[in-house]
N, C-alpha and C positions, 0 to 999 in steps of 0.2 A: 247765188251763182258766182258773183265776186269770189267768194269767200272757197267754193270750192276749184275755180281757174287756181285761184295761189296759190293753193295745199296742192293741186295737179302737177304743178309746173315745180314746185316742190319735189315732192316725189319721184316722177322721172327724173329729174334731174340727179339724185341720191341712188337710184338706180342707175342709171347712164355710170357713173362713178365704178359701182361695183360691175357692171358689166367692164367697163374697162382695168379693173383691180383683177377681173377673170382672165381675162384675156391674157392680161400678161403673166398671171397665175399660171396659165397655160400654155404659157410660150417659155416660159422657165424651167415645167418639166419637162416640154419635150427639144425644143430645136437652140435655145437660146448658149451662146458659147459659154464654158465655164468661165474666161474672164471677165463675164457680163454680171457677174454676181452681184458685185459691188454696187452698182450705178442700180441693178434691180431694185437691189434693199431698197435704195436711199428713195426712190422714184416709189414705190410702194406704200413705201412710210410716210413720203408729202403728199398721196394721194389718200390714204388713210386719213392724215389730219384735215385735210380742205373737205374728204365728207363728212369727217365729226362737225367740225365746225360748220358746215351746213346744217348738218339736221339739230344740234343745238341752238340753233338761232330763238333767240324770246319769240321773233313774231312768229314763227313757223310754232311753236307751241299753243300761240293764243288763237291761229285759225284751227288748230286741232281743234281746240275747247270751242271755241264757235261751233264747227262743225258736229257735234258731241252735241248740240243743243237743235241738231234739225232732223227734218227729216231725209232720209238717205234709202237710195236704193240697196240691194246688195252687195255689189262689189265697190261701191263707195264706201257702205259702214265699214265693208271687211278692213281698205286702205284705212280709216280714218282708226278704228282698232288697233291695227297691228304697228301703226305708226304712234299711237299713244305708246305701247309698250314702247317699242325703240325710242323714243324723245325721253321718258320717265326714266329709263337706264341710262343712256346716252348723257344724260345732263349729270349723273352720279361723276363719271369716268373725265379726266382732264387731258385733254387735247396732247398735249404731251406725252402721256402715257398709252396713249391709242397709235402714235407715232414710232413711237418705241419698241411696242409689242409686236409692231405691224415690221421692223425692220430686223427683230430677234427671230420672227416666223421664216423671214427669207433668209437667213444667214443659217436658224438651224435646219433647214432643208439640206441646206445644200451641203451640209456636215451629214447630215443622217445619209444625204448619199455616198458620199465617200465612208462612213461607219458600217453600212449596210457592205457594198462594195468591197473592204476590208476583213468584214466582219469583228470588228473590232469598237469596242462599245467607248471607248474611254473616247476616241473622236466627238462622238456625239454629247456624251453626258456632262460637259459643261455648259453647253448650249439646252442641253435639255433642264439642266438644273437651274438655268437662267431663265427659263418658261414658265418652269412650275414656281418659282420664285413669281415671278407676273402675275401669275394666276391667283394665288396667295394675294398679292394687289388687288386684282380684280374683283376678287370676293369680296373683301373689306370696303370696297367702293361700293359692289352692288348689294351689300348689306345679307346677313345669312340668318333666318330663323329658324331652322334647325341643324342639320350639319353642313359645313362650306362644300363638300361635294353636289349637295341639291341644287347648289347655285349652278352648277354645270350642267347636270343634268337638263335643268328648266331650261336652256339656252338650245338642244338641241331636239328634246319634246315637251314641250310647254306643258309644266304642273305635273314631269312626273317624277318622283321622287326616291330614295334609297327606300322608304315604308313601301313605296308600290315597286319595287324593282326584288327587293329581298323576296318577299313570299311568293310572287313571281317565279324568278328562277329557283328558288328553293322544288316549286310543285314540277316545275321544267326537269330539274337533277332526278326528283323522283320517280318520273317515269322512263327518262331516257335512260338512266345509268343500269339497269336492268335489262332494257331492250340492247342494249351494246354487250353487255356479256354473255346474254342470248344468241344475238349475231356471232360475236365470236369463238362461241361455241359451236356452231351450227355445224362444221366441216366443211361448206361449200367453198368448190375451189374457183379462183377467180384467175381467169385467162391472165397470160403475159404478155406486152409487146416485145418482140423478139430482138434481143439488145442490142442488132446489127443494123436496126431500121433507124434512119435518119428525116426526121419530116422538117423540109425545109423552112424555113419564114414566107422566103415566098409563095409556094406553094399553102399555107397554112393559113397566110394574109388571103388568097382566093378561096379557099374552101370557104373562112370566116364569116367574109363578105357577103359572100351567096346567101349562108344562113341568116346574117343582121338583116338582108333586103326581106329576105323571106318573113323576118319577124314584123316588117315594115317601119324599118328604122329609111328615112328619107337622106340620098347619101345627097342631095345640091342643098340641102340642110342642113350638112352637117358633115363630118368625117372622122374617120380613124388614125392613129397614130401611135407610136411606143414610147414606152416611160417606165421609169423603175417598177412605180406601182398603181394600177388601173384604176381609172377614174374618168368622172365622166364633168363636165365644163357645160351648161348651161348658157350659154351669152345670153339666148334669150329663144323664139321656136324655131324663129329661121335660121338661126347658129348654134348648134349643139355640136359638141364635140366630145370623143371619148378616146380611152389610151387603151392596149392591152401589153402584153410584155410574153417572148415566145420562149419555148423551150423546144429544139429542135428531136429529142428525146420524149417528148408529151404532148400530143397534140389536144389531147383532154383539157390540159390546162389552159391553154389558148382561147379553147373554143368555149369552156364555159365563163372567162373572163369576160371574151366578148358580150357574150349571150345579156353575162350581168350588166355591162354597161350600157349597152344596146336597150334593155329594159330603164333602165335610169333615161337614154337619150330619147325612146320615146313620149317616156312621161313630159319630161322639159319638151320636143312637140309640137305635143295634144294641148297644154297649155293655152287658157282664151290669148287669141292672138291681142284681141283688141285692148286687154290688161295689161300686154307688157309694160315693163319698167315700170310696173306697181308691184306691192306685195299680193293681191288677189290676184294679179296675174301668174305668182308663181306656185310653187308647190306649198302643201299648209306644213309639212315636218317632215323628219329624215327619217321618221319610222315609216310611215306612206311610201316614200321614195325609196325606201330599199323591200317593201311587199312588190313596187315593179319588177326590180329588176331580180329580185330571188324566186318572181314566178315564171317569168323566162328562162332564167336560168336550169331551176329543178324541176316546178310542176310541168313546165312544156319539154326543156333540154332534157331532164334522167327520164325519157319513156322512152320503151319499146316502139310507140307511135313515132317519134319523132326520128327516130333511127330508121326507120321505114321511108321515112320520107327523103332523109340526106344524107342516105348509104351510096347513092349514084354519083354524089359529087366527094365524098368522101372517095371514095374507090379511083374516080376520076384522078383525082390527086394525090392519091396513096396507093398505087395498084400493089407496092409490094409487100403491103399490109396482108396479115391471116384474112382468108374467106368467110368471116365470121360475121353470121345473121345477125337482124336487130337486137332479137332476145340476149346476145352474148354481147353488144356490144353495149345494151342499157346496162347489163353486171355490172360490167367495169365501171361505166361511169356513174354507177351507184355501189359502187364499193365502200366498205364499209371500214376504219381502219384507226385508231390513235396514230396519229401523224403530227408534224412541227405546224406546217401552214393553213392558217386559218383560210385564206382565201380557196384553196383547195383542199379544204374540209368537207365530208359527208354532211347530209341533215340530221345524221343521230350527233354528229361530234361535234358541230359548228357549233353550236350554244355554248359548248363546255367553253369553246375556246370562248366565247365572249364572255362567258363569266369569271375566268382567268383574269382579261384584262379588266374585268367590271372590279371583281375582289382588290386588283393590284392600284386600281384607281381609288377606290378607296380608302385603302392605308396610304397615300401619298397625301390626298387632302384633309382625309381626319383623323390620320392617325404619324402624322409628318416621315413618314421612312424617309431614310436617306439615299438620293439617286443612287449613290453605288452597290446600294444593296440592291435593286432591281433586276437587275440580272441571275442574281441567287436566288431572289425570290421565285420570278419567272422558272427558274429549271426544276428548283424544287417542287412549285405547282403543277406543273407537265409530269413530274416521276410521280407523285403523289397521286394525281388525279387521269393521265393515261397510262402510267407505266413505263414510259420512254426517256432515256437521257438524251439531253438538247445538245448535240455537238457541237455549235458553236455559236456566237450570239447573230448573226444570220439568219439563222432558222429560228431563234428565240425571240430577244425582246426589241431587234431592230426590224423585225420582219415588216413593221407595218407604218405608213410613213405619219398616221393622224399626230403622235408627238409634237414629232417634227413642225408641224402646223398648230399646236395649242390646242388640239383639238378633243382636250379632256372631255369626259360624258357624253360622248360622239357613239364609241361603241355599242350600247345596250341596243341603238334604234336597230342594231341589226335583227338584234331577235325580235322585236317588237315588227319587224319586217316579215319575218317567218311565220310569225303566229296572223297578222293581217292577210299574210297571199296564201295560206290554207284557205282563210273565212273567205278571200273571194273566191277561190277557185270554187267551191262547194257551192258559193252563191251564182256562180257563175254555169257551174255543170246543172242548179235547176233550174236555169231560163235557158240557154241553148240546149239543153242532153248531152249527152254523153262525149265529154273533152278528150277524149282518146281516139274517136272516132271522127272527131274533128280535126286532133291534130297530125292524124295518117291522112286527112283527105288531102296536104298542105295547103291547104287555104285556110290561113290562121287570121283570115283578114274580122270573123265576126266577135274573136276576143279580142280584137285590138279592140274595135268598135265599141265592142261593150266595156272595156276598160276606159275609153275615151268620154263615154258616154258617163259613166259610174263615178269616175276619179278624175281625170284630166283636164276636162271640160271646166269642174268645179273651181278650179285653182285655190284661192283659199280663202274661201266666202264658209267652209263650216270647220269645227274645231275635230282633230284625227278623229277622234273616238265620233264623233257625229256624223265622219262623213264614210268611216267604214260601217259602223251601222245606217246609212242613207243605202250603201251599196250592197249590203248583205243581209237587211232586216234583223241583227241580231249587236246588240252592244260585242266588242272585241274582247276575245276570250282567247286561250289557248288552247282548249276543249279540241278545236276544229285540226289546229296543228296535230295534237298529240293521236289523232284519230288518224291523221292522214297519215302519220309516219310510221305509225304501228300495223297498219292496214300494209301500208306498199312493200315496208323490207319485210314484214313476215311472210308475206307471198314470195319475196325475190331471196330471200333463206330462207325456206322451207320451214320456218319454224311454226 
């Protein structure tokens, strides 16, 4: 009992840290003055090293190993597990260099927003090449047995690798890149917003709202705000917070940004309250966390059902919007289309785009390209693989801010997100019936439930792949994706 009070007070305490590392993570991108930059760094980067220096401590290693020697409940072994991993890496890496990396992360932020901003990459790409220089460090510290990219990847879905990610998306290209020339064959013509309509922020901010409540995102819980690029902040379940970013021209894009992070802030939650500030209190991986918020997003946000339900407050706040039914207005927002932004990607396209940055991630860590080619590379892969030339590096290789954050092998989870919230939704439409019929009734309260119940609850007491087959009866496949997306656009192109 000794022995696990220490490792407790331990851990929250290491938690408390990164809850406070979020916070002002969070306060950075949204409200914090640009001349705050500096002091940000510096305060990020001693708060980085006082948690390295925490969880490296000998005796906090030697109650692991104690602990490792008894008997434990669940959400104990899960803490005493996932905290061996972190102490066994954590002791690789030198306190100086967690301090460093941690003040290169907030300096090249805030260059990628003024790069993005300009559209102008040369801003950014010193700072960026002083990342990937780090990272290059990091690998050699945390030691690589087969290619230094794997080391990345493991950091953001534990064990999986370039061998399991290639044939992966290789079987992904195969069936989608056929169903997209399908589509775009089709002829079907896709309504226009009529280029006089201007949809406010604020008026865009209320529509949003309504729908986040509706998904049952808990707003004394939590709240909204704007940022370059959306994201969702976890403090912990009774502080979740998320960004979205408007375009008064698109209110599409708004609303499915929200949608996505509203799915992320529910997950953080559902979260066991009584775990916080442990690791089983939080999510088990960023593939899990993004099957949330891409099943909000597309399998409840791109229906016809869902359009049914929040046509009255759309109209409400868009009256000078065309009179157009659910049926036309689920089109558009399943339009299908080679476009620059990933985040406002299709389900047939959004993979390509992740395998653009999966490919480009690759040759930077095993195959060393030179930052300034990234950009060439980037446009090239876009004309090569959608057909389209990238006007300016805005819409290209600055579109996305994970760089900017160190946040190599971060991307892939998204598809590994896509192919999870097919398997649940399927797992999900055979224990309630029919999800369509659910989601026109607007009481979407018994998938939250069953997600709470399936995923949330869990926090990270089983490993992804164990806990999406706990929740689907079926080990994680693609099968279920590639079924559902072939299934829904061939009905919505006539093909």
């Amino acid at each position: 009992m000794e022995a696990k009070a220490e490792f407790m007070t331990q851990v929250n305490d290491l938690y408390k840290f990164q809850a406070i590392q979020g916070h002002l993570g969070w306060d950075q991108e949204t409200i914090m003055p640009a001349k705050g930059a500096e002091a940000r760094g510096e305060i990020l980067a001693w708060l980085a090293s006082q948690r390295h220096e925490k969880l490296i401590d000998p005796n906090f290693g030697k109650v692991i190993a104690e602990l490792e020697n008894q008997e434990t409940d669940e959400f104990l072994s899960a803490n005493v597990k996932e905290m061996r991993r972190k102490y066994d890496e954590a002791v690789k890496i030198p306190t100086e260099f967690v301090a460093e990396f941690t003040k290169a992360r907030s300096e090249a932020l805030i260059a990628w927003q003024q790069a993005r901003k300009e559209s102008d990459f040369s801003l950014f790409s010193p700072h960026l090449e002083k990342l990937i220089s780090m990272t290059r460090e990091k690998i050699d510290y945390l030691g690589c047995e087969d290619t230094p990219y794997d080391v990345l990847l493991d950091e953001y879905e534990v064990g999986m690798k370039v061998s399991d990610y290639d044939p992966l998306f290789a079987e992904l290209k195969e069936r989608l890149v056929p169903l997209l020339s399908k589509i775009m064959q089709s002829g079907v013509e896709i309504p226009r917003l009529p280029e006089s309509l201007v949809f406010t922020e604020k008026k865009q901010e209320k529509f949003c709202n309504e729908v986040s409540k509706a998904m049952g995102f808990d707003f004394e819980a939590g709240r909204m705000d704007i940022s370059t690029h959306p994201f969702c902040a976890g403090l912990w379940p009774g502080d979740t917070r998320f960004t979205t970013r408007f375009d008064e021209k698109d209110p599409f894009s708004c609303l499915y940004a929200v949608m996505h992070e509203s799915g992320h802030g529910l997950y953080e939650q559902g979260l066991p309250f009584e775990q916080s500030f442990s690791p089983a209190g939080g999510a088990i991986s960023l593939g899990v966390h993004e099957s949330q918020s891409r099943f909000w997003e597309n399998q409840i946000g791109r229906t016809a059902s869902f359009w049914k339900v929040v046509m009255p407050w759309f109209r409400r706040e868009f009256p000078d919007c065309p009179d157009w039914d659910s049926e036309t207005l689920d089109l558009i927002a399943n339009e299908v289309k080679p476009d620059f932004i990933r985040v406002e990607a299709d389900e047939i396209t959004y993979n390509l785009h992740i395998m653009i940055r999966y490919e480009i991630e690759k040759k930077i860590f095993n195959e060393n390209i030179p930052v300034d080619q990234i950009p060439t590379l980037w446009n090239n892969m876009m004309k090569d693989w959608f057909g389209i030339e990238v006007p300016n590096d805005s819409l290209g290789c600055l579109q996305d801010i994970h760089w900017s954050m160190g946040a190599f092998g971060y991307f892939p989870t998204y598809t590994l997100g896509n192919l999870y919230a097919a398997q649940l939704l399927s797992a999900m439409e055979n224990e309630l019936g029919n999800i369509d019929e659910i989601i026109a009734s607007g009481d979407w309260s018994s998938m939250l439930t069953w997600l709470r119940e399936k995923i949330h609850s869990k926090g990270s007491v089983l490993e992804p792949s164990d806990l999406i087959e706990s929740a689907t009866g079926s080990p994680p496949s693609p099968e279920p994706f590639l079924e559902y997306v072939e299934k829904k656009y061939s009905k919505l192109y006539n093909l």
